[in-house]
C-alpha positions, 0 to 999 in steps of 0.5 A: 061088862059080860057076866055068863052069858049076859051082856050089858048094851051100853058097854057096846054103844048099842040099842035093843034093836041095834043088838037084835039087828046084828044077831039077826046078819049074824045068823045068815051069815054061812060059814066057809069051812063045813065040817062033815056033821055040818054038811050032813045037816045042810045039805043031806048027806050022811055022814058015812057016804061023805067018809066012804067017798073020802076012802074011795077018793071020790064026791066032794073034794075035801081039806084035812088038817090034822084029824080035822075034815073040812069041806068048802061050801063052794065046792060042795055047792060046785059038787051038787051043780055039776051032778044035776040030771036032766029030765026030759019034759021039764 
């Protein structure tokens, strides 16, 4: 039984630890699906650069659906790789 945000473990067949342990994939586990705020904070882009870049049909390549902006972690990843520039010495 769930009351707010309290959960009871037996209801779930789990242990303390067994709880913890799930919590814990369940924070590394990185979404798909990105949306500009969350680009910007993981990966250091403002959020005006990604929507001038949107304008300008250039930068990461981009879904929208409805008024909704989804950018795919991939090609964000896809985008970063292929914009690495080479330093001579290194």
């Amino acid at each position: 039984m769930t009351i707010g945000n309290t959960i009871n473990l037996n209801d779930y067949n789990l242990t303390l630890d067994e709880f913890l342990k799930l919590q814990e994939k369940k924070q590394h586990i990185k979404k798909e699906w990105l949306s500009p705020d969350e680009v910007s904070k993981e990966y250091g882009f403002s959020k005006s650069t990604l929507a001038k870049n949107r304008m300008a049909n250039k930068g990461i390549k981009y879904s929208k659906v409805g008024k909704y902006i989804k950018y795919k972690r991939t090609d964000i990843e896809s985008f970063l790789n292929c914009n690495v520039i080479e330093v001579e010495g290194a």
